[in-house]
C-alpha positions in Angstrom: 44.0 54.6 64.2 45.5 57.4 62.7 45.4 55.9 58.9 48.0 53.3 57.0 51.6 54.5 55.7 50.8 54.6 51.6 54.0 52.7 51.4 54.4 49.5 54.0 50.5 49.8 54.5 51.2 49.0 58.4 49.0 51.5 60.6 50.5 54.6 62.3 50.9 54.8 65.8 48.2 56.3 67.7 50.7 58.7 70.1 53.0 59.8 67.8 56.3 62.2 67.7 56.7 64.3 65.2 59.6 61.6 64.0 56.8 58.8 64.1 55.4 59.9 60.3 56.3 62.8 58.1 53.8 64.5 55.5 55.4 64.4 52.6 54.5 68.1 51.3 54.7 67.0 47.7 51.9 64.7 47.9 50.7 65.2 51.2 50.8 61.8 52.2 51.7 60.2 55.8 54.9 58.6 55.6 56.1 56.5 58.4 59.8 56.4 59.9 60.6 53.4 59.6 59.7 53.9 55.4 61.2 57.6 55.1 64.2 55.5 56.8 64.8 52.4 54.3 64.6 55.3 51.4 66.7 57.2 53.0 69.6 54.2 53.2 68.9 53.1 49.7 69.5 56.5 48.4 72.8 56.8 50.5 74.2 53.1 49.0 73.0 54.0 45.3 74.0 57.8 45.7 70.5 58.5 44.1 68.6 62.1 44.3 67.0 62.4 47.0 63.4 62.1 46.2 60.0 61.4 48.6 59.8 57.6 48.9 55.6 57.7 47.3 55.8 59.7 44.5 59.7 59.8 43.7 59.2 64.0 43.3 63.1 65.4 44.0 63.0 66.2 47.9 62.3 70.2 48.1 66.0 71.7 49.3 64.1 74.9 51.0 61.6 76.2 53.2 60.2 78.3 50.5 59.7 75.0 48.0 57.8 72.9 50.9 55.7 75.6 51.3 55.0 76.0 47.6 54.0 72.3 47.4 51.8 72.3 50.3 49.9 75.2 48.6 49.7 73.2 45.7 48.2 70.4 47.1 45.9 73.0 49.1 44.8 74.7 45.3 43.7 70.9 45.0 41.3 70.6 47.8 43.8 68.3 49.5 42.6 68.1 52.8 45.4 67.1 54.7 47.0 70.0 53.5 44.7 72.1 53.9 44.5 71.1 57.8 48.5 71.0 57.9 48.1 74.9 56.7 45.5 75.6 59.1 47.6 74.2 61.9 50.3 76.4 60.7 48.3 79.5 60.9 47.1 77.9 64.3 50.3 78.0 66.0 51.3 81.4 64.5 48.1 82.8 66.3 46.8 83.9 63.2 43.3 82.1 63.9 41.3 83.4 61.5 42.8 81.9 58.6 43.7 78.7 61.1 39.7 78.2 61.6 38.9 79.1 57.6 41.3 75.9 56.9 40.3 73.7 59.4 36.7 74.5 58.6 37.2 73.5 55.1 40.0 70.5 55.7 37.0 69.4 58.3 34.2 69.6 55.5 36.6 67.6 53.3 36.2 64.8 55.9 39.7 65.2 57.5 39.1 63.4 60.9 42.1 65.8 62.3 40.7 68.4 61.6 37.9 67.8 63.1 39.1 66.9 66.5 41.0 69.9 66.2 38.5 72.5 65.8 36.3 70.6 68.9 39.4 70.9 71.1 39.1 74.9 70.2 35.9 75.1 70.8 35.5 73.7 74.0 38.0 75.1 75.4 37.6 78.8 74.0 41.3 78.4 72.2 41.7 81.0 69.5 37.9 81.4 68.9 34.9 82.1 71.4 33.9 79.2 73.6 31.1 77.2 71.8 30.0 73.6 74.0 27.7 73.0 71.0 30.1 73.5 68.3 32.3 71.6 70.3 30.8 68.4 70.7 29.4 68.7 67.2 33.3 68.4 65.6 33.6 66.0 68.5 31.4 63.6 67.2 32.3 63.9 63.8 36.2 63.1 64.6 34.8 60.2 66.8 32.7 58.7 63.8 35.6 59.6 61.4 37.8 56.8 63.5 39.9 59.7 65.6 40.8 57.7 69.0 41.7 61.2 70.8 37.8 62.1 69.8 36.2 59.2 70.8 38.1 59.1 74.1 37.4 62.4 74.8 33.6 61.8 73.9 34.0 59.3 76.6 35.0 61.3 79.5 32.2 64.1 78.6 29.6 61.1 78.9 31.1 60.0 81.7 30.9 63.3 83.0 27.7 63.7 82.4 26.7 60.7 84.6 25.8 58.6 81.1 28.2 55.4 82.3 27.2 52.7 79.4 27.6 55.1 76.8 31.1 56.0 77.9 31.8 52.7 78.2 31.1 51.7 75.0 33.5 54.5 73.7 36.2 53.7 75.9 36.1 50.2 74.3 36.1 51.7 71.2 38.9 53.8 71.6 40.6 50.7 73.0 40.4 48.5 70.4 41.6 51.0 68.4 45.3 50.8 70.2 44.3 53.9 72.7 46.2 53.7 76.0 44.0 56.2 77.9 41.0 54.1 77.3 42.5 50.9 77.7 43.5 52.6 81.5 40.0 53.9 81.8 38.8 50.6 81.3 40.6 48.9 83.7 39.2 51.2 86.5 35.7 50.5 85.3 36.8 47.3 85.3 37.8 47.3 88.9 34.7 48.9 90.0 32.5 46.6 88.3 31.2 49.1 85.6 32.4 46.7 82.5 32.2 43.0 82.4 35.0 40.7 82.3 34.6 39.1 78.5 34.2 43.1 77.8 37.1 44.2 79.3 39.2 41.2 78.2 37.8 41.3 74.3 39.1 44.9 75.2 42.6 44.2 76.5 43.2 41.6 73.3 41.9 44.1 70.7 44.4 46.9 72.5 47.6 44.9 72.4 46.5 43.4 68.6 46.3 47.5 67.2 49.6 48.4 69.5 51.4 45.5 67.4 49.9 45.6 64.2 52.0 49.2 64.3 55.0 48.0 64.9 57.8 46.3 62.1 61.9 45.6 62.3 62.2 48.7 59.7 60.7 51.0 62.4 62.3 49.7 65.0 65.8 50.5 62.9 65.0 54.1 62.7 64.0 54.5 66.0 67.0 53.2 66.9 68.9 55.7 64.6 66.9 58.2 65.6 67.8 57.7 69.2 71.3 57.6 68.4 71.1 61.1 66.9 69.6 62.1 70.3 72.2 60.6 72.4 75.0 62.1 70.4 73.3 65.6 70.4 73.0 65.4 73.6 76.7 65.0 74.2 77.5 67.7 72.0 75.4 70.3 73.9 76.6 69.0 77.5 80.7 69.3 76.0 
């Protein structure tokens, strides 16, 4: 999965929004919505400061101050900084300082990062097309636990004619909560390329990792969150 939120310790959600989980740019930890939404509230009722809801630093009030605390955290060989920089620079098509950050973010053993820079390479985004580079960062997002990376490991293998070993990713992807490979699975299912016990150990494990992600104070600020939508959406249709 894609790591624990340091606060409720329930996993984050494999396909997530950019509401799902925050990084907190003090501290550079992932913080889920449904825990950036309980501090939030108690702040509100106590009319406290705000403050991030790990380490209890005052909330930056500008662009200028998040960007001076991710470059702290960078100075510290954070590496989820680091990669959050990189895909800053990324996006901004500067991609020769994106790749020097996800290089190093990737060395630090940020699974992210990794699947980033195989993305990049296989494709030829932002840097020269590289199939051996590729599938190097590939495998080492895979092995780091990245669901994306082990999925897309699976459809190069079965690509490549090598059906047991994709299965055996697919199924790993699967029982990490990924719905691609839980879909893949069900058409090798249906043409008799995994067994039955495999693909119903798979289904269980699937649902288990989809659930395990899932508690009443997430649920509350998705529903707040929705009603923010809804009412935006009413001011820009007036």
């Amino acid at each position: 999965h894609r790591g624990d939120c340091p606060i409720c310790f329930l996993p984050h959600p494999i396909f997530h929004s950019e509401t799902s989980m925050i990084m907190m740019s003090c501290c550079s930890k992932m913080v889920c919505r449904g825990c950036l939404h309980a501090n939030k509230v108690r702040e509100r009722e106590a009319r406290l400061q705000q403050t991030c809801p790990f380490c209890r630093r005052p909330s930056p009030k500008t662009d200028e101050e998040t960007k001076k605390n991710k470059m702290r955290r960078v100075a510290a060989n954070d590496p989820v900084a680091i990669r959050e920089i990189g895909m800053e620079h990324f996006n901004n098509r500067d991609y020769e300082s994106a790749f020097e950050y996800l290089t190093k973010a990737a060395e630090l053993g940020d699974a992210s990062a990794h699947n980033g820079l195989s993305i990049a390479y296989l494709v030829g985004d932002g840097v020269e097309k590289d199939e051996k580079k590729g599938l190097y960062y590939l495998e080492e997002a895979a092995i780091a636990g990245h669901p994306d990376a082990r999925y897309n490991l699976a459809v190069d293998e079965w690509e490549n004619e090598r059906y047991d070993r994709a299965v055996k990713h697919f199924i790993i992807a699967a029982n990490l909560g990924h719905d691609d490979s839980i879909q893949a699975l069900k058409e090798c299912y249906k043409y008799g390329d995994v067994s039955k016990e495999d693909f119903a150990a798979a289904l269980r494990a699937h649902h288990a990792a989809v659930d395990a992600t899932k508690s009443p104070q997430r649920d509350a600020a998705s529903k707040v969150f929705a009603d923010i939508q809804r009412e935006a959406a009413k001011d820009n249709n007036a």
